[in-house]
C-alpha positions in Angstrom: -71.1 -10.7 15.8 -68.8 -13.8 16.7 -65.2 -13.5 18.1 -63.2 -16.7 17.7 -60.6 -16.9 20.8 -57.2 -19.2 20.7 -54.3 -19.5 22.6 -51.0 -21.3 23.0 -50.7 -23.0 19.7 -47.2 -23.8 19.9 -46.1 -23.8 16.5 -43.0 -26.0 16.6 -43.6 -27.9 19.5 -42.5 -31.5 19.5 -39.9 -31.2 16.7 -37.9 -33.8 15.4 -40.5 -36.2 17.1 -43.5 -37.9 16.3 -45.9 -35.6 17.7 -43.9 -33.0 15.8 -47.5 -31.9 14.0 -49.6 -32.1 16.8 -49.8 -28.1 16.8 -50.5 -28.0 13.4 -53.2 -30.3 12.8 -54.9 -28.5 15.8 -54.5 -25.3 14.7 -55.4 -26.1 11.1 -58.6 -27.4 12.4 -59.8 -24.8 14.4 -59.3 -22.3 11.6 -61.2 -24.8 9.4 -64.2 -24.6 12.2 -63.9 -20.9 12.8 -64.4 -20.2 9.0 -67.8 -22.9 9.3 -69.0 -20.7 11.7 -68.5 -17.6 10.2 -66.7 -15.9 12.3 -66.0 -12.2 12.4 -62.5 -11.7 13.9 -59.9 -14.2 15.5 -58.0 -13.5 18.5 -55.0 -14.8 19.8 -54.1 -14.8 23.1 -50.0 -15.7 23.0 -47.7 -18.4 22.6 -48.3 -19.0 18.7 -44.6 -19.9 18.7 -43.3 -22.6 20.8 -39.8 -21.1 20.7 -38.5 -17.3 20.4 -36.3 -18.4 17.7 -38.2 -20.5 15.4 -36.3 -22.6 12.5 -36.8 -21.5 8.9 -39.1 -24.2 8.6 -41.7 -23.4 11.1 -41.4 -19.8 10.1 -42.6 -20.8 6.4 -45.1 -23.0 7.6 -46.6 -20.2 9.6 -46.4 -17.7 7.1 -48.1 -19.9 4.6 -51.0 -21.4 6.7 -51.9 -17.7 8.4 -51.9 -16.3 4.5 -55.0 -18.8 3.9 -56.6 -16.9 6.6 -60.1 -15.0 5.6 -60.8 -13.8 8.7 -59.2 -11.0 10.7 -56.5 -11.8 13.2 -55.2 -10.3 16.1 -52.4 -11.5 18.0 -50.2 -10.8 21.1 -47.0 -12.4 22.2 -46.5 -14.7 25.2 -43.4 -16.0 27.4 -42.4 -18.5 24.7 -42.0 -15.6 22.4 -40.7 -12.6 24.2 -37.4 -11.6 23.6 -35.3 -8.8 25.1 -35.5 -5.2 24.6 -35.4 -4.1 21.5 -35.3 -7.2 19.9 -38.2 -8.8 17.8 -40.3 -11.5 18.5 -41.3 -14.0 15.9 -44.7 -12.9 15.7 -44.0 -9.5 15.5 -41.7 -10.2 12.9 -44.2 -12.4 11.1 -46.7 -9.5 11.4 -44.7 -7.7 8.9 -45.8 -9.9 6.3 -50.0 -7.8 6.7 -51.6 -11.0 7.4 -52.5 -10.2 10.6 -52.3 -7.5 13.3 -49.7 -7.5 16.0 -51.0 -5.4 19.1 -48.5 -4.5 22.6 -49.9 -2.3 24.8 -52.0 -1.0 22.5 -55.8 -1.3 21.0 -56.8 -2.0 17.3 -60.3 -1.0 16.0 -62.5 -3.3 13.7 -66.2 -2.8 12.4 -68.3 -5.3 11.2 -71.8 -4.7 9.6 -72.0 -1.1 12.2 -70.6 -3.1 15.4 -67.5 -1.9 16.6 -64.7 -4.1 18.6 -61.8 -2.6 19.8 -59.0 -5.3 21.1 -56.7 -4.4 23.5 -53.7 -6.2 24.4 -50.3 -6.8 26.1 -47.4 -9.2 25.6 -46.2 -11.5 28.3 -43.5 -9.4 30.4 -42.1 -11.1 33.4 -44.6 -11.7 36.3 -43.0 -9.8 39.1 -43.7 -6.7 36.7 -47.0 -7.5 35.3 -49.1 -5.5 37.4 -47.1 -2.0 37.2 -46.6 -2.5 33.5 -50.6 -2.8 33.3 -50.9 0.0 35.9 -48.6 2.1 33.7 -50.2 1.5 30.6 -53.4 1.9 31.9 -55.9 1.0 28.8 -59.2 2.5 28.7 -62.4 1.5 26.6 -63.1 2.9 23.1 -66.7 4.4 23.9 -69.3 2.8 21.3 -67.4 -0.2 20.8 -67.3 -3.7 22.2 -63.8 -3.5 24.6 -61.9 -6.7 25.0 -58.5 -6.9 27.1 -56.2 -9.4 26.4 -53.1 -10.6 28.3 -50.6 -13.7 28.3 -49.8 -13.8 32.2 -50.4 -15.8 35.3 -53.1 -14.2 37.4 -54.1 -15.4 40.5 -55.6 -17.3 41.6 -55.5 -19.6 38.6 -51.4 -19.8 39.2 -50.0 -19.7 42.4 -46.4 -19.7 42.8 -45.3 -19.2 46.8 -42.6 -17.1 46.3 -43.6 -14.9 43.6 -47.3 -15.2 43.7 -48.6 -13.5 40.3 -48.3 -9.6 40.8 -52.4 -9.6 38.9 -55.4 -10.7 40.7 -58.7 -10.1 38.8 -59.4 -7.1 41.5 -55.9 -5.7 39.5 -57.7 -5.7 35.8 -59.1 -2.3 34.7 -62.4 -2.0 35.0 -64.4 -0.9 32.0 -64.7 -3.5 29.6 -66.9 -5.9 27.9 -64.7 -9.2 28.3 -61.2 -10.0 29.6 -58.9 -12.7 28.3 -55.8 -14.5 29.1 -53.7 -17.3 27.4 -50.6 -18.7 29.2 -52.7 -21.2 31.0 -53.4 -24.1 29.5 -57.0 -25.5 30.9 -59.7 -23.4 29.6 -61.6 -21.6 32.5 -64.4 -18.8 32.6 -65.0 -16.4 35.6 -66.2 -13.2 35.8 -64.2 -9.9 36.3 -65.9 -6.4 37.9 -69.0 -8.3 36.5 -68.1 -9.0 33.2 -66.7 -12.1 31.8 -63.1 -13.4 32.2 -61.8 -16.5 30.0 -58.7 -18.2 30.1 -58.9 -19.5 26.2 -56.6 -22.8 26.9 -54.2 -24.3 24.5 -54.8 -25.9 21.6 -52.0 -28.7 22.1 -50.9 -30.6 24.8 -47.3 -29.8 25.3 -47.0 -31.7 29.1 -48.6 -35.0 29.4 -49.8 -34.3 33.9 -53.3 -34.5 35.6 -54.6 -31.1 34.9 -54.3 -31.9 31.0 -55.8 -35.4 31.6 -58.9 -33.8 33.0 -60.8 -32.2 30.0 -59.8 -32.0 25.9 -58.3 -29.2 23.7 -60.9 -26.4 22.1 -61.3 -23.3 21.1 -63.6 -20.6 22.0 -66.3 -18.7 20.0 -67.6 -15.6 21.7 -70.9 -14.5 20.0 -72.4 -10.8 21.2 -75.9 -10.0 20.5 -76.6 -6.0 21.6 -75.9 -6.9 26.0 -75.8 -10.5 25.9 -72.6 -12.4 25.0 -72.5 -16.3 24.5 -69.3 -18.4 25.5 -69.3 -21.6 23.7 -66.0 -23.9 23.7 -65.4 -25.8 20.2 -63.6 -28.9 21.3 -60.8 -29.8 18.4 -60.8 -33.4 17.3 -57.5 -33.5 15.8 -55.8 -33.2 19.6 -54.8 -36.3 21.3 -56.2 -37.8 24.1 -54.5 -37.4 27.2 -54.8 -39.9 30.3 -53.2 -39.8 33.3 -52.7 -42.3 36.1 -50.6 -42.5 40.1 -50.2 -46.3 41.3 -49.1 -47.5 44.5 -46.6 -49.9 44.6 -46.0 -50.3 48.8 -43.4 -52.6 48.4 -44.7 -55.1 45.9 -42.5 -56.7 43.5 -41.1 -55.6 40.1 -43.2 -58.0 38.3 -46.7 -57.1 39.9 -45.5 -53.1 39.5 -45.0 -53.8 35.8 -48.5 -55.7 35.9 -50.0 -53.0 37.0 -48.6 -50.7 34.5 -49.8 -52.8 31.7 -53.4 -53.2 33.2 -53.8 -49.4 33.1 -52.6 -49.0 29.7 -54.7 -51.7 28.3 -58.0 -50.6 29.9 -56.9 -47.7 28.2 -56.5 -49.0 24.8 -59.4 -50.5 24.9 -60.6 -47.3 23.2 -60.9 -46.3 20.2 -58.5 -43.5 19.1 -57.8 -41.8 16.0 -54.3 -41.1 16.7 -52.1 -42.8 19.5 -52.6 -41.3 22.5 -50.9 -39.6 25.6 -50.4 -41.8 28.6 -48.8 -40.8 31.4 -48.2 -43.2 34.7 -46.4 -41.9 37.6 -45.2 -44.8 40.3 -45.3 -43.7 43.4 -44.6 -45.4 47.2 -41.7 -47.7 48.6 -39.7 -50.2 46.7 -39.2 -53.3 48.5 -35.6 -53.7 50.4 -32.8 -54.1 47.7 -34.6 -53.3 44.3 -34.2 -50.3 42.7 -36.1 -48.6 39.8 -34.4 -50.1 36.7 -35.6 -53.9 38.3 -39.4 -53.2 37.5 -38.4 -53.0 33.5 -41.0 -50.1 33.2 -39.1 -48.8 30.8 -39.6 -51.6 28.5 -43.2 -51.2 28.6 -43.1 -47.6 26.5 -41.2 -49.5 23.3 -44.1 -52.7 23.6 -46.8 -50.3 23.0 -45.2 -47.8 21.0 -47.3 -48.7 18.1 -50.6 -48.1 20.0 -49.9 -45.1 22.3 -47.3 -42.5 23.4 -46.4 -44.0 26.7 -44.5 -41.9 29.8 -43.6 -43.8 32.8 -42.6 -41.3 35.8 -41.7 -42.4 39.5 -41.5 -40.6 43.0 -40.0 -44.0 45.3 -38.7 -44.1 48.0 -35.8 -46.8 47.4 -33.3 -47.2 50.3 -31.5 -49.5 47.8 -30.0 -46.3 46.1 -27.7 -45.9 49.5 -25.9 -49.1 49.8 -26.3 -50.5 46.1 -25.5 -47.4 44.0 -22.2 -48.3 42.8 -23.0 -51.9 42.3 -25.4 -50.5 39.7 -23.6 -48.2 38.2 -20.9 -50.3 37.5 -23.5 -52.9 35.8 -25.2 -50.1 33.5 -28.9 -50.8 35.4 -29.4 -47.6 36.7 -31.2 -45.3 34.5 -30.7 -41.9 33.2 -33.4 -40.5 35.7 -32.5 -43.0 38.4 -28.7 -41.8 38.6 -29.8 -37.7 37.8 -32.2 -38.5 40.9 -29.5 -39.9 43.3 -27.4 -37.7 42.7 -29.6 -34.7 42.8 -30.4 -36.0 46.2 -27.0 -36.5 48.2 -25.9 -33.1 46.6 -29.1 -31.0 48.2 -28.0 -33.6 51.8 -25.0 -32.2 51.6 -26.5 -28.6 51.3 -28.5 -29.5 54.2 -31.8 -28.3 52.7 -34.8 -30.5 54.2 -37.1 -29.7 51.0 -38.3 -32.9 48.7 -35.5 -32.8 46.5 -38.1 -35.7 44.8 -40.2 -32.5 43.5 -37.9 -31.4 41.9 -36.3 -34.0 39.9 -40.2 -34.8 38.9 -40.6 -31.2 37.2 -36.8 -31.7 35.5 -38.0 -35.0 34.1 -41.0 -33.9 32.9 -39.6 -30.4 31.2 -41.8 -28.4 33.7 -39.1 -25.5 34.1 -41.3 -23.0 35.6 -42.4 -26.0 38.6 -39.2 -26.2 39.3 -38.1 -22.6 39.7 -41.4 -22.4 42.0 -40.0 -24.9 43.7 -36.7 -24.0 44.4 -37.9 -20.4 44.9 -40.3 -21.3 47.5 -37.3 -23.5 49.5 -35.2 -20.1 49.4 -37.6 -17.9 50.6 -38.3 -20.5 53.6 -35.0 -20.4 54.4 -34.8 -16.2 54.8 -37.6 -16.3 56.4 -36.4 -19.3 58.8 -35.0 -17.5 62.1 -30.7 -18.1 62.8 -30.3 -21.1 64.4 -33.7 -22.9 63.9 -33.2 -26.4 61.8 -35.1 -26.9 58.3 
């Protein structure tokens, strides 16, 4: 019996842009491979929307690639998709249509050729009440069948967020069944869990271009039981883009040997062959030299000279005491970036809050869409701050 296992497609994602089919072509693919392999049943583990609230457009798409399907599917809901109490989510409203099977806190029961699978699974919900909504529902193995859980949360410690650390640990899972399986997470990881197997599927498309999705490809995952044994083999998809990452050190050299480096990086990159443009992401870090600022290294020209070849980000965390005595000068001649001015000012309004956190954190999660860094972030600088005895200095 094989199980095909895939998570955080993200239909949607990257609208109006040109990676704006990314998700599909991935997605597209892996059901291609999972009907090559024969597969007995797909499962996905949350986040087939990108959005709660997906346009007409994505919604027909959806409908009409999943009614191509052959193969079973069962799917649960993650963050992306949840919406408030008695309201529904797209894919439970998409389930309507009988092409596949929604499950939320519940099990569903399949039989192939005599083997039994019953899947069990659970919607995101917010973290802080992950572990008593598990506790509360409390799912328990169908006896004679091969028992899967699967969940859409953070579960430590493959997320840790400092003020709300995730209320699951593996200890938390109920013990019982054959294999356990979360999505929300977007590397692909396998552990073990009261001695069985525990897999975080990973996404199928890369929705932020950082280190951790620079470090290994997008897949999916085929599960193969034989009678005690069960197989884990990853399918890496072709169709994804390639995602490289790089952090240079500038140490106070000049705009012109910054941007040199820059373009050094990106052309040992391209140096590759790639069947679609890829993802680059470079991140300048260190200390500008006295009186320039940001906009003078004219990184940002780099991204429209290779825009042809790659998808190119260029991020910076610098240190730039030319932002206190040249800010208006700049402003007033139109060189200061969006992202330089959002950072300056983000920084004198949390001086003036007298808050002695690295305010440069959190502009880097703003700029790069990474919402849920920043609330850790700000979170953790909060709790700090209760916890900080009266009269003791950040």
């Amino acid at each position: 019996m094989r199980i095909a296992f895939i998570s955080d497609t993200h239909f949607g994602f990257g609208r109006s842009t040109e990676r704006s089919e990314d998700a599909w072509d991935t997605f597209e693919e892996a059901v291609a491979r999972i009907e090559e392999l024969e597969c007995d049943l797909i499962v996905h583990a949350g986040d087939m929307f990108d959005t709660k609230l997906p346009r007409p457009e994505e919604w027909s798409r959806a409908l009409r690639t999943l009614a191509r399907l052959k193969t079973p599917l069962a799917v649960i809901h993650g963050n992306h998709e949840r919406r408030g109490k008695g309201l529904t989510n797209p894919v439970e409203g998409l389930a309507q249509g009988g092409h596949f099977d929604y499950i939320n806190a519940n099990h569903k029961l399949y039989e192939f050729g005599g083997a039994r699978v019953a899947v069990h699974g659970i919607g995101w919900v917010p973290e802080a009440y992950a572990r008593d909504v598990l506790q509360h529902w409390n799912p328990k193995p169908v006896e004679g069948a091969f028992n899967i859980l699967v969940m859409h949360q953070s579960i430590h410690p493959f997320i840790f967020n400092p003020i709300e650390p995730p209320s699951i640990r593996l200890e938390d899972l109920p013990a019982g069944f054959d294999l356990y399986v979360d999505g929300h997470i977007h590397e692909h990881q396998v552990t073990t869990a009261h001695g069985k197997p525990f897999m975080i599927v990973g996404s199928t498309v890369t929705t932020q271009v950082n280190k951790a999705e620079a470090s290994g490809g997008k897949s999916f995952v085929v599960v193969e039981v034989d009678g005690a044994k069960t197989n884990i083999q990853t399918v890496p998809l072709l169709s994804a883009r390639r995602v490289f990452y790089k952090e240079i050190e500038i140490n106070d050299r000049p705009p012109q040997e910054t941007k040199k480096l820059v373009e050094a990086y990106v052309e040992d990159v391209l140096k590759q062959r790639f069947d679609r443009k890829p993802l680059i992401r470079v991140r300048v870090k260190g200390r500008l030299p006295k009186g320039v600022s940001f906009s003078d290294t004219n990184l940002k020209d780099l991204r429209d000279a290779y825009a042809e070849k790659c998808i190119l980000s260029i991020g910076s965390r610098l240190s730039e005491e030319s932002f206190g005595r040249h800010v208006l000068q700049e402003i007033r001649e139109q060189r200061l970036s969006l992202d330089e001015l959002g950072f300056k000012l983000l920084r004198e309004f949390l001086k003036q809050q007298k808050s002695g956190f690295r305010f440069e954190d959190v502009f880097e999660h703003l700029v790069e869409g990474d919402a849920e860094a920043t609330l850790v972030t700000l979170l953790a600088e909060k709790r700090e701050q209760m916890e900080r005895p009266m009269g003791v200095p950040a």
